[in-house]
C-alpha positions as CSV (number, residue, x, y, z in Angstrom):
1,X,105.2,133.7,79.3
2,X,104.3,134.9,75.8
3,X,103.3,138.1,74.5
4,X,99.8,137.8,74.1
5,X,99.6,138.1,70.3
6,X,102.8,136.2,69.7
7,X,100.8,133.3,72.0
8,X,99.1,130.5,70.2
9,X,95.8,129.5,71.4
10,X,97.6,126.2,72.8
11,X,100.5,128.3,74.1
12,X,97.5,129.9,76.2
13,X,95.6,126.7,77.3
14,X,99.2,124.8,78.3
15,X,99.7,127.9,80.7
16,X,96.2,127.6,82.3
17,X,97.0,124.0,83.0
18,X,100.0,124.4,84.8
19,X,98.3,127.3,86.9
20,X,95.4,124.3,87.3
21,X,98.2,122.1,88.5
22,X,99.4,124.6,90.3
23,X,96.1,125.3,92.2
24,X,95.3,122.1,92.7
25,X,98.9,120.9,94.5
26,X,97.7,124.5,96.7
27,X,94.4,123.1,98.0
28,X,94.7,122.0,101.6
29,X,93.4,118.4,102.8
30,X,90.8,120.5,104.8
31,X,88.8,120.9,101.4
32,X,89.9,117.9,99.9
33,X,88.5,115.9,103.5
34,X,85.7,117.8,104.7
35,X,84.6,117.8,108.2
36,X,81.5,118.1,109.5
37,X,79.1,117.5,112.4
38,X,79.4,114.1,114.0
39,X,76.7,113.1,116.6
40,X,79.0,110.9,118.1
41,X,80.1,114.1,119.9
42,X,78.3,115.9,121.9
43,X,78.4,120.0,121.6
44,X,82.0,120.0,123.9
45,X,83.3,117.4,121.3
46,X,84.9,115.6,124.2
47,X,82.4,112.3,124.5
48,X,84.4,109.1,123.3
49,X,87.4,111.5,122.9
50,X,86.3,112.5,119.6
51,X,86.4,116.1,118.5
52,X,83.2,117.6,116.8
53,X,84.2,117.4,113.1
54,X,86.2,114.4,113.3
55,X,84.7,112.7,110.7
56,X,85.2,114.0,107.0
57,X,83.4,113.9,103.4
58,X,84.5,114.4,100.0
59,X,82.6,117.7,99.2
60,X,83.0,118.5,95.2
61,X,81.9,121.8,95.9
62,X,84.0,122.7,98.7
63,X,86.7,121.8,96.5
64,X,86.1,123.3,93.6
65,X,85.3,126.7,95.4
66,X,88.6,126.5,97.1
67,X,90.2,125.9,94.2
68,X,89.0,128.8,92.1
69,X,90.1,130.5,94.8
70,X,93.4,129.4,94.7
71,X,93.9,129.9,91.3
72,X,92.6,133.7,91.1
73,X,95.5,134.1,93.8
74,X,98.1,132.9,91.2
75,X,96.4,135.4,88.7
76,X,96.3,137.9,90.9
77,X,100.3,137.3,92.0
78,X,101.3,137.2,88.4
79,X,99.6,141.0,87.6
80,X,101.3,142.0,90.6
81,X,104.4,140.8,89.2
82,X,103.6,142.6,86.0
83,X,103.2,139.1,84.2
84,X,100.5,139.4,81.5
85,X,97.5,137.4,82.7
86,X,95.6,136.8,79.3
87,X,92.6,134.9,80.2
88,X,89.8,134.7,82.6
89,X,88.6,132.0,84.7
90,X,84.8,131.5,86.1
91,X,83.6,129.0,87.9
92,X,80.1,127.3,87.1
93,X,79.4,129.6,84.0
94,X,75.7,129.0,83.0
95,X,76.0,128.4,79.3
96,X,72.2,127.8,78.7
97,X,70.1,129.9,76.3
98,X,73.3,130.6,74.4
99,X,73.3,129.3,70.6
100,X,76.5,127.8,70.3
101,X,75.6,125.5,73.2
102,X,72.4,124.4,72.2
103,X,73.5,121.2,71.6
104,X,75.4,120.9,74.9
105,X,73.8,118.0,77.5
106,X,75.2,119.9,80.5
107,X,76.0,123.4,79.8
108,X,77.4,124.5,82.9
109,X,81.3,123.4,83.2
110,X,82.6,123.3,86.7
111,X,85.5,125.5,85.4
112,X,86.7,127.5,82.4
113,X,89.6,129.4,81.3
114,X,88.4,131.6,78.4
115,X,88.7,135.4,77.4
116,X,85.6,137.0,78.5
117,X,83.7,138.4,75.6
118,X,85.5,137.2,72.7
119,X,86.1,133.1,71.0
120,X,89.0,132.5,72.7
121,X,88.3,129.0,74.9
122,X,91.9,127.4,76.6
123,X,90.5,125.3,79.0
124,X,87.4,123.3,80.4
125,X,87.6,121.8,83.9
126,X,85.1,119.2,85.5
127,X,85.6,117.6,88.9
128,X,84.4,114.6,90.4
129,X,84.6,112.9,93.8
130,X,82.9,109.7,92.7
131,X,82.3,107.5,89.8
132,X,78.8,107.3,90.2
133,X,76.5,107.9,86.8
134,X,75.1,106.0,84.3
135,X,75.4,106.6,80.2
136,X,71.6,107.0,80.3
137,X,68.8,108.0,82.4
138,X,64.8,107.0,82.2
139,X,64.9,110.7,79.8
140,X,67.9,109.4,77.5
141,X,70.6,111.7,79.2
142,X,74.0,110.6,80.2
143,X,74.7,111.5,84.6
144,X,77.1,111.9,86.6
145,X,80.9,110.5,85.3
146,X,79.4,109.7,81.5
147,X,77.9,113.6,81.5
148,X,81.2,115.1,82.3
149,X,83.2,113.2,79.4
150,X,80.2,114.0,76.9
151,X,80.5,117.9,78.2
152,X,84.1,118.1,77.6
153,X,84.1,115.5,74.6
154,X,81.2,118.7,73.4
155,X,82.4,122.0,75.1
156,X,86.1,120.6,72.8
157,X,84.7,119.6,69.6
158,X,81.6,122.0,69.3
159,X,83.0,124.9,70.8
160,X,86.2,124.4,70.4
161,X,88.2,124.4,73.8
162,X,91.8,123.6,73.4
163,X,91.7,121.7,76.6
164,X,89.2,119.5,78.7
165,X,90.2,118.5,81.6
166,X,88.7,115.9,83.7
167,X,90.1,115.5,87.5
168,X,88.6,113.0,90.0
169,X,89.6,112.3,93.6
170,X,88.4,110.4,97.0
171,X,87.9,107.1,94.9
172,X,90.9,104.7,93.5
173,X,92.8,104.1,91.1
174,X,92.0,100.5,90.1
175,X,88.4,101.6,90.3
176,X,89.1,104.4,88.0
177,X,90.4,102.1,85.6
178,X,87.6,99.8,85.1
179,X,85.1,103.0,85.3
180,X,87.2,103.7,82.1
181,X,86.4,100.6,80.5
182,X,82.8,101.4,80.4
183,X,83.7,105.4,79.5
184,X,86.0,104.3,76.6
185,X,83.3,102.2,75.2
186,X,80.6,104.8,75.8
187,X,82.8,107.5,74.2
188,X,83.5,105.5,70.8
189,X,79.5,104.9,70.1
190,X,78.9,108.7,70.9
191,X,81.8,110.5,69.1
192,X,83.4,107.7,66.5
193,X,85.7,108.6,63.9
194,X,86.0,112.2,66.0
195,X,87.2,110.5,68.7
196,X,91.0,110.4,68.5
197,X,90.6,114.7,67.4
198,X,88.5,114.9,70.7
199,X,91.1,112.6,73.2
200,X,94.1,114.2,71.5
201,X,92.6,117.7,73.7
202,X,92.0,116.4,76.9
203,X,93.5,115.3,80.1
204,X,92.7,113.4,83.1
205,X,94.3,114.4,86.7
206,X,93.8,111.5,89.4
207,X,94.5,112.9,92.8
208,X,96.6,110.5,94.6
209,X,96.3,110.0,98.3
210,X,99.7,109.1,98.5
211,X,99.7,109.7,102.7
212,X,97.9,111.0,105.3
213,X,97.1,115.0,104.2
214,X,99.2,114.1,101.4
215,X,97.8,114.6,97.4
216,X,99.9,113.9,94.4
217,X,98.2,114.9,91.2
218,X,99.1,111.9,88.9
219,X,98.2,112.9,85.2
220,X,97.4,111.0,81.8
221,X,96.8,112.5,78.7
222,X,94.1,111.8,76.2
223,X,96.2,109.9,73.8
224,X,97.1,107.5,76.4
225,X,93.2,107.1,77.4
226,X,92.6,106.2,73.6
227,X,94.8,103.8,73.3
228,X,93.6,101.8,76.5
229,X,89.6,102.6,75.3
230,X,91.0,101.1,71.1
231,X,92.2,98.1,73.0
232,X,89.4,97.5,74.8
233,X,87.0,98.0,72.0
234,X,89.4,95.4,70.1
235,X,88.4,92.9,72.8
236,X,86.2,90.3,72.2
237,X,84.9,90.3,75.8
238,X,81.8,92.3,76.1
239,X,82.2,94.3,79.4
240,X,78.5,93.3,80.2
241,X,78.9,95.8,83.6
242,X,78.7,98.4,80.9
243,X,75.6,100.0,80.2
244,X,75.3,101.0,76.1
245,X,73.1,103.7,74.4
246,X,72.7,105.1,71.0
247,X,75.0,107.0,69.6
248,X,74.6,111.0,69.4
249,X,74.2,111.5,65.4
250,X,75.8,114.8,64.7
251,X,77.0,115.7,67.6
252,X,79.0,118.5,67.1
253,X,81.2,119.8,64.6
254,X,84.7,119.2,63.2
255,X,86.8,121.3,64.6
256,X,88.1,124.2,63.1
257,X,91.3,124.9,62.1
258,X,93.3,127.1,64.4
């Protein structure tokens, strides 16, 4: 790893995404699968020959909780190494009331790597275990899916992340796919000619289920993503299963030159 004034900002927020990767691939199916209470056991968990907890959901919080946790381990093991650990990460940071993210739908990031106290911003995380959400609700706002790829699309061109980073798991791929038909479209009305700047800065993880208690992080960068939304934009079929909204006029800056 770099010294830390010899490290770019990008140098930086490529190093919190392989610690991200990192935490991720150290997350246990446990979090991933959560168990919980099934009445089809009784208090013994013995009736049918179920076990009490047998049956599992996909918790975002559980997971996201376990994986800060996982990832201040790998911080802390890299200080105790005497690697320089030159950023902070916080989960759920509530952004509201602050000036720069006025403009901000959803100001509270599941994730972010950052430097406490200062302008330095690597990374943005959001999770999802679904692709529920529409691009706009009876008040005008983007939920769910569409509301995490206008906060990082926002937290990257207004306040200038380096990285957003969008990971989903429990659903699959070919639905993902399609969801990202409808995204891509969304994105271009909202963002337009900043688009490519904004797509060339973020990353999708899809977390495979590639066997049982088994999770592959299978990862697409932005560029990629663009390319599939441009040719879908180019396509003279009208994706009528995707909802359309006005676009956000000014939303956000250029980004600065780092």
């Amino acid at each position: 790893m770099c010294m830390e004034k010899k490290c770019s900002k990008k140098n930086i927020a490529d190093h919190c995404y392989r610690i991200l990767l990192k935490g991720i691939k150290h997350v246990e199916n446990e979090y991933i699968h959560f168990p919980h209470y099934s009445e089809d056991s009784n208090e013994d968990g013995n009736e049918d020959g179920n076990e009490v907890g047998n049956k599992t959901l996909y918790r975002e919080r559980v997971f996201c909780y376990e994986l800060y946790h996982q990832i201040r381990k790998i911080q802390e093991e890299h200080a105790a190494d005497g690697r320089r650990v030159n950023f902070d990460v916080n989960g759920e940071p509530d952004k509201r009331g602050q000036e720069l993210f006025k403009d901000i739908t959803g100001p509270i990031p599941d994730m972010i790597f950052h430097k406490i106290g200062s302008e330095k911003n690597y990374l943005v995380l959001e999770v999802k275990c679904s692709l529920s959400g529409t691009p706009e609700n009876d008040k005008g706002k983007p939920t769910g899916i569409y509301k995490d790829f206008v906060n990082l699309s926002d937290f990257i061109n207004i306040v200038h992340y380096e990285l957003g980073v969008f990971l989903v798991y429990g659903v699959g791929m070919e639905e993902l796919n399609k969801k990202f038909d409808c995204i891509g479209k969304f994105l271009s009305q909202q963002y337009s000619d900043k688009l490519k700047e904004i797509f060339s800065h973020l990353r999708v993880i899809f977390l495979d289920e590639s066997g049982p208690n088994e999770y592959y992080p299978i990862e697409q960068d932005g560029m990629y993503l663009l390319r599939k939304i441009n040719k879908i934009i180019s396509s003279p079929e009208t994706h009528s299963h995707c909802l359309q909204m006005t676009p956000r006029h000014g939303a956000g800056l250029r980004r600065r030159s780092q």
